[in-house]
GUVEXDO-627633 format. One record per residue (C-alpha): residue number from 1; residue in three letters; x, y, z. Coordinates in nm, 3 decimals, decimal comma. Example, Ala and Ser with C-alpha at 12.3 -4.5 7.8 and 13.67 -1.06 7.14 Angstrom:
2
1  ALA  1,230  -0,450  0,780
2  SER  1,367  -0,106  0,714
This chain:
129
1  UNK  -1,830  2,156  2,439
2  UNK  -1,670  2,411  2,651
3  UNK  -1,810  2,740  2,720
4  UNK  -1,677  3,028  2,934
5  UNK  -1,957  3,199  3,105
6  UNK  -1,830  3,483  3,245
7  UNK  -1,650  3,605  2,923
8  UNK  -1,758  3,933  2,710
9  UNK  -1,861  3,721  2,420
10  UNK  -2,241  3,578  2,435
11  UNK  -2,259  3,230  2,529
12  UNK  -2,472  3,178  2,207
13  UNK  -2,160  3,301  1,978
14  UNK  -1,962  3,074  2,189
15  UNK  -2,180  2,768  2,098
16  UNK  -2,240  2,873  1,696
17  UNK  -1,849  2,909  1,743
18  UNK  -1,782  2,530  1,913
19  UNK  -2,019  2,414  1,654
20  UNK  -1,850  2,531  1,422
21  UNK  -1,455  2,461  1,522
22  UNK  -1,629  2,058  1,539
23  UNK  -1,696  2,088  1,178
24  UNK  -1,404  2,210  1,084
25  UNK  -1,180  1,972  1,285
26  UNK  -1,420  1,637  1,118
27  UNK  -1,583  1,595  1,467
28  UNK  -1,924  1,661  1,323
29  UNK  -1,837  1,552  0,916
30  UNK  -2,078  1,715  0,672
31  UNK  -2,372  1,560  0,589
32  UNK  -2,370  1,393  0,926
33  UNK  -2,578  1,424  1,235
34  UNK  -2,562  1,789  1,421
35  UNK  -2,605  1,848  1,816
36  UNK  -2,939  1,923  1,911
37  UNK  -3,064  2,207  2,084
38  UNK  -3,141  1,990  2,383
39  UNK  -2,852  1,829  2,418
40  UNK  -2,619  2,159  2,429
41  UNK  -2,858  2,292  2,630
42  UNK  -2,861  1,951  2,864
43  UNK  -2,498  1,942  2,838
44  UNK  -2,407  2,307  2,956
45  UNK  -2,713  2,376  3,148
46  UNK  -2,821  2,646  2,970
47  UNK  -3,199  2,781  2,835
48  UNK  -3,286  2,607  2,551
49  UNK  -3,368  2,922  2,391
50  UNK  -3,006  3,005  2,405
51  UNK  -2,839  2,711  2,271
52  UNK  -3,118  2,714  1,964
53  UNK  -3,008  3,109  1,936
54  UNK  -2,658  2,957  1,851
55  UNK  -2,771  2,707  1,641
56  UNK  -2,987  2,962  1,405
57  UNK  -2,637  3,153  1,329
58  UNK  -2,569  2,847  1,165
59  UNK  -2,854  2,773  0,999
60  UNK  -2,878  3,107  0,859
61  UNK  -2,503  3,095  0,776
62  UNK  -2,587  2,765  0,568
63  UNK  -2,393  2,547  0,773
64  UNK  -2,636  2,387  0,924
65  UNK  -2,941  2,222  0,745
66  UNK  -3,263  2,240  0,946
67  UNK  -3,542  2,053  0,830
68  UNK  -3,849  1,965  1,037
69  UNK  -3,954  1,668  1,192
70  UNK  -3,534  1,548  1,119
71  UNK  -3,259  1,616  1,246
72  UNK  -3,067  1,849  1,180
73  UNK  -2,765  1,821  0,989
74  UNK  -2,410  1,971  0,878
75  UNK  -2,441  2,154  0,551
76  UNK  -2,273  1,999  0,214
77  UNK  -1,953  2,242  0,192
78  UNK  -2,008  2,352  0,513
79  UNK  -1,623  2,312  0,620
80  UNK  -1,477  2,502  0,257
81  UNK  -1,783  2,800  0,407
82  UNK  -1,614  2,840  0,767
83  UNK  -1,294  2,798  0,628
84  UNK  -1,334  3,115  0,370
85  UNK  -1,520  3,302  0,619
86  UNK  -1,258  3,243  0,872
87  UNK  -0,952  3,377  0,666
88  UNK  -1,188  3,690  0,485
89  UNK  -1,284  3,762  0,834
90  UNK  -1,129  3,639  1,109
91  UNK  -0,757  3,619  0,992
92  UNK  -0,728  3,966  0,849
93  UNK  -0,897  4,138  1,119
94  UNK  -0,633  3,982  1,367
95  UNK  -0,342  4,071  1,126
96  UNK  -0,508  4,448  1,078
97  UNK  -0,495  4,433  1,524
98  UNK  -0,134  4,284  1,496
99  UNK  -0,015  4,518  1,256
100  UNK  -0,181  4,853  1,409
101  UNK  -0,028  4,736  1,752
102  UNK  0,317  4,680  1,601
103  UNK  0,312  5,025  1,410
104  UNK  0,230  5,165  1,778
105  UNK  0,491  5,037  1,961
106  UNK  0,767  5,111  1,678
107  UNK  0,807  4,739  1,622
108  UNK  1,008  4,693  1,269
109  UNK  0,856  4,451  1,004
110  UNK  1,097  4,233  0,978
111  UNK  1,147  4,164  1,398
112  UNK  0,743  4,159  1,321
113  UNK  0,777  3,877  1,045
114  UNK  1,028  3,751  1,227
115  UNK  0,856  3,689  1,575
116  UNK  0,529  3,530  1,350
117  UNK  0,832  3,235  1,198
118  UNK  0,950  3,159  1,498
119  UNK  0,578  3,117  1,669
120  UNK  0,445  2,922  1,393
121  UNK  0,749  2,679  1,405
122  UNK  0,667  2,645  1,756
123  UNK  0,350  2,600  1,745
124  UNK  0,299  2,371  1,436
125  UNK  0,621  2,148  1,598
126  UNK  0,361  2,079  1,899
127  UNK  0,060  2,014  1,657
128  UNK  0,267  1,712  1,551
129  UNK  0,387  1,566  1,858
């Protein structure tokens, strides 16, 4: 788990974030076990408090299934959840920025479009290497 501590974003986003970015990617499969609070807070040597702060986006997110006195666990659709949230959210708030900055600088739609083709190519080329 990698955290950046001196960025704007709350290290307890970060961490409901990481969690989450594991689930997607299989690392922690649904229905399997989840980290526990101790052992983020053990492994980035942060308050306890914090890494359970994290944690409770999830839970309250239903991606992660807390029950007491068990551990706690990765939600039955929790991937399909993150996934949806992550394009209704996410995506089209960073294509709104991309856009708006485009339209600012007088950048054309199609060198726009264009730029996006050649960046994916590039970038999903390395994904399979």
């Amino acid at each position: 788990m990698r955290i950046i501590f001196d960025s704007l974003k709350p290290v307890y986003v970060q961490i409901a974030e990481t969690i989450e970015d594991d689930i997607i990617s299989g690392k922690l499969p649904e229905g399997g076990p989840a980290y526990s609070q101790l052992a983020i807070s053990k492994e980035l040597g942060v308050n306890p408090a914090t890494a359970a702060k994290g944690i409770n986006i999830l839970v309250s997110k239903g991606v992660l299934d807390k029950q007491r006195g068990v551990s706690m666990t990765v939600a039955q659709g929790a991937v399909g959840k993150l996934l949806s949230e992550r394009r209704e959210k996410g995506f089209r708030e960073l294509l709104k920025n991309l856009v708006s900055e485009a339209l600012k600088i007088g950048l054309p739609e199609s060198e726009v479009i264009g730029e996006i083709k050649k960046m994916y190519r590039n970038l999903e080329d390395r994904h399979y290497e």
